[in-house]
N, C-alpha and C positions, 0 to 999 in steps of 0.2 A: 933428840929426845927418844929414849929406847921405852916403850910398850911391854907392859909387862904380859906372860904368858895367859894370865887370867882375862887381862883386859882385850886382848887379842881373840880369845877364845869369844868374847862378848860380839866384836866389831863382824866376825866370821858369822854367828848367831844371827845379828841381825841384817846384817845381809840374805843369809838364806832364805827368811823370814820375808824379805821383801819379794825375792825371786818367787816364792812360792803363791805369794798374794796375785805376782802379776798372771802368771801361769792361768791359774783360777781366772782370771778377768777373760785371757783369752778364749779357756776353752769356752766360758759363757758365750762368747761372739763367735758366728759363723763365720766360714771363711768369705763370703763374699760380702761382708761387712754392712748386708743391707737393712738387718736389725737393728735400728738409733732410734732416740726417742729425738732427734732431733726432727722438726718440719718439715724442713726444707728438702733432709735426705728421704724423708718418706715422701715427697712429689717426686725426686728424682731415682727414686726405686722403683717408683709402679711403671716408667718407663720399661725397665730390665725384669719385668716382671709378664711370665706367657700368661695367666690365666687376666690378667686385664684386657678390657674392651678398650679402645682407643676409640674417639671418635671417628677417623677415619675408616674405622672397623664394627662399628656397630651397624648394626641390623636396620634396613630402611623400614617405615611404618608400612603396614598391611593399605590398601585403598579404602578409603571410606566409604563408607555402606551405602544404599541407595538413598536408604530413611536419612544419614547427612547430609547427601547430596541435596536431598527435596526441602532439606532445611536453610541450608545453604542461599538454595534460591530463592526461597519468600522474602528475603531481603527485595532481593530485583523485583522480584514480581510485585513487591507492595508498590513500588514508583511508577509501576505500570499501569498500576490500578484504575485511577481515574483516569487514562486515556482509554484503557478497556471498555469501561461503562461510558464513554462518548460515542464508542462505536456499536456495543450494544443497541445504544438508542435507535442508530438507524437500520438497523437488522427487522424488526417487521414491518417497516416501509419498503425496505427492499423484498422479500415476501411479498408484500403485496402487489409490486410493479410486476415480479417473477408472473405470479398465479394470473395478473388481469393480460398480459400481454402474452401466454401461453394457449387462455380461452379466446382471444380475439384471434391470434393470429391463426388458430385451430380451424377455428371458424370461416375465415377468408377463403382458407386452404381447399372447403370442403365444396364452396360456391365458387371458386374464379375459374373454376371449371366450364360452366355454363355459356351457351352462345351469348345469353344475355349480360352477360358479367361484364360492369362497367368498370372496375379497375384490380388489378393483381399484386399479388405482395409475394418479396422472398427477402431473405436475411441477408444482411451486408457483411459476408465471411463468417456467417453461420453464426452472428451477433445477432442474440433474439434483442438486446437494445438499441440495435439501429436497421430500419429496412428501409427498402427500396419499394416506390410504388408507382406502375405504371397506369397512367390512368389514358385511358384507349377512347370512350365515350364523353363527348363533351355535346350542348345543341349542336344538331346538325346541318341549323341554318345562319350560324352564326359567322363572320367572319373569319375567326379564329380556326371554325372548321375547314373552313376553304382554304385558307393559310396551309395547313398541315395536309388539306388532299394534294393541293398542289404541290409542293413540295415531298409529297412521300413522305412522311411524317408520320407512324404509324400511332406515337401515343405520346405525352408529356411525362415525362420523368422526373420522379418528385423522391427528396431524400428526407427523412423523418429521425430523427432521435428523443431516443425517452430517457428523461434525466433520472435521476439516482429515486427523486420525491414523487415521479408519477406512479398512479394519476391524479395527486394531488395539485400537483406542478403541473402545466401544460408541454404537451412536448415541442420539438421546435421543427419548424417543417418547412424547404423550400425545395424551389424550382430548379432542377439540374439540366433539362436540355428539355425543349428547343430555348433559347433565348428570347422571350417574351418581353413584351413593352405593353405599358396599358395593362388593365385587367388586373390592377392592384399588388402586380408584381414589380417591385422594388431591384435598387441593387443586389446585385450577386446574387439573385432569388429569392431572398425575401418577400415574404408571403404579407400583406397588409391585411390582419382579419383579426377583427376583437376577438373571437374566437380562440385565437393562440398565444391571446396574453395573459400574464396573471389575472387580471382584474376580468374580463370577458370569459375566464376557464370554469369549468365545471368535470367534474370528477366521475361525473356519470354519462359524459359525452363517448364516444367510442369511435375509434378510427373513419369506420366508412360514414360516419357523421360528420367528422371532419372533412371527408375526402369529397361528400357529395358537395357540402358547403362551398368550399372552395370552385368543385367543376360551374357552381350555379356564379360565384362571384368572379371568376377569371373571364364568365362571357359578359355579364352583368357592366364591367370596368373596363367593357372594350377590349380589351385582349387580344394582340395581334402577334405572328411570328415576327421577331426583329432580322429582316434583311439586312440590313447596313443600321448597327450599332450607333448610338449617340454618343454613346462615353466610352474612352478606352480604355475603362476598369475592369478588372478579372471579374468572369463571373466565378464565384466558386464561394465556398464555404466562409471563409474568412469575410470577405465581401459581405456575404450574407449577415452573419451575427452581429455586423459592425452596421450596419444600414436597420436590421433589428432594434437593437439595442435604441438608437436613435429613434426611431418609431416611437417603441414603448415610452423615453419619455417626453414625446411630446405629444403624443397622446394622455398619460397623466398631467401633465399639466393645462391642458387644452380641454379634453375629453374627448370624445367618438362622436367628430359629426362626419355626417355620410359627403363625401366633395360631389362638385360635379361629374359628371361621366367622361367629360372633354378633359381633367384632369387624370382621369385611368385611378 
């Protein structure tokens, strides 16, 4: 089929027509083809693109202020709250054992100086809540005195602690050397004296009240140095509070009768 020149002329026409259209499409589009309205290609352009931040490229946050920080914590601190105010509570009890055992033991300090001075106090490791007391004067026609001349026994040594509650509480007080029997002195030093029980305590008693009491009941209970021991139990601390302990309750259950003197 031979094409006539006119129609020829048409087919040439629209051909150009077309080359010219596409032309135009291109120069509209850059050459790195990153201008599309499609999605996909604009998440995969901002890749190939300098002025985007990347997360691995973004800027860390500045530190938070102090006012967050303090905000931050009244979280925690509120859970702490009520254990705070338990301890509070006992904050001027403790106050007050500070203030009373600072003017007594002031006071000791100022007399156990004296020739007369029937017993001395110092701090066990510079603990104003535990001392040591040596008490040097006891009667001097007692057994127990003659016990201690003979032997060279210059004084009884007595260990004292004051609990968290005194002087509301009674402190706890026994015998650390010589090894006493009789004289109301107990295992491991424990001390028998309504005096340093709950129920017998009084709040306005004061150390050397305590301490004459006892020099009057240690001869009172017969009170001897122990030469050769009965029981081959420790004298020491633990002994002590455990032979204590027992005391108090059977004395609450019983109450405080005075025994005989051949009992100690």
């Amino acid at each position: 089929m031979v094409m006539s020149t006119r129609s020829t002329e048409k087919v040439v026409a629209a051909f150009r027509k077309l080359f010219r259209s596409s032309e135009k499409i291109n120069e509209q589009e850059p050459d790195d083809g990153s201008s599309t309205n499609s999605p996909s290609r604009r998440i995969l352009g901002r890749h190939h693109r300098p002025d985007v931040v990347t997360p691995a490229e973004a800027p860390l946050l500045d530190k938070p202020s102090t006012s967050q920080m303090n905000n931050a914590n009244c979280f925690f601190k509120a859970k702490k709250s009520s254990e705070n105010c338990s301890q509070s509570i006992a904050v001027p009890e403790r106050g007050v054992r500070l203030r009373r055992l600072m003017k007594e033991f002031s006071e000791i300090q100022r007399t156990q100086h004296r020739r007369d001075s029937t017993f001395t106090a110092e701090l066990v490791n510079d603990n104003l809540f535990e001392w040591h007391i040596r008490l040097h004067r006891i009667d001097p026609e007692s057994e127990l005195a003659d016990d201690m001349k003979e032997l060279g026994i210059p004084h009884i040594l007595l260990h004292i602690i004051f609990p968290e509650h005194f002087p509301f509480t009674p402190p706890f007080m026994r015998v650390i050397s010589p090894r006493i029997e009789k004289g109301f002195v107990m295992e491991g030093g424990a001390i028998c004296m309504e005096l340093l029980t709950p129920r017998g305590w009084a709040s306005a008693y004061t150390i050397e009240a305590v301490i004459t009491q006892f020099a009057a009941s240690i001869v009172k209970g017969q009170g001897r140095v122990a030469r050769k021991p009965k029981t081959n139990k420790e004298f020491n601390r633990r002994s002590a509070e455990e032979s204590f302990r027992s005391l108090v309750k059977t004395h609450e259950k019983y109450g405080w009768v005075t025994p005989p003197l051949a009992e100690g």
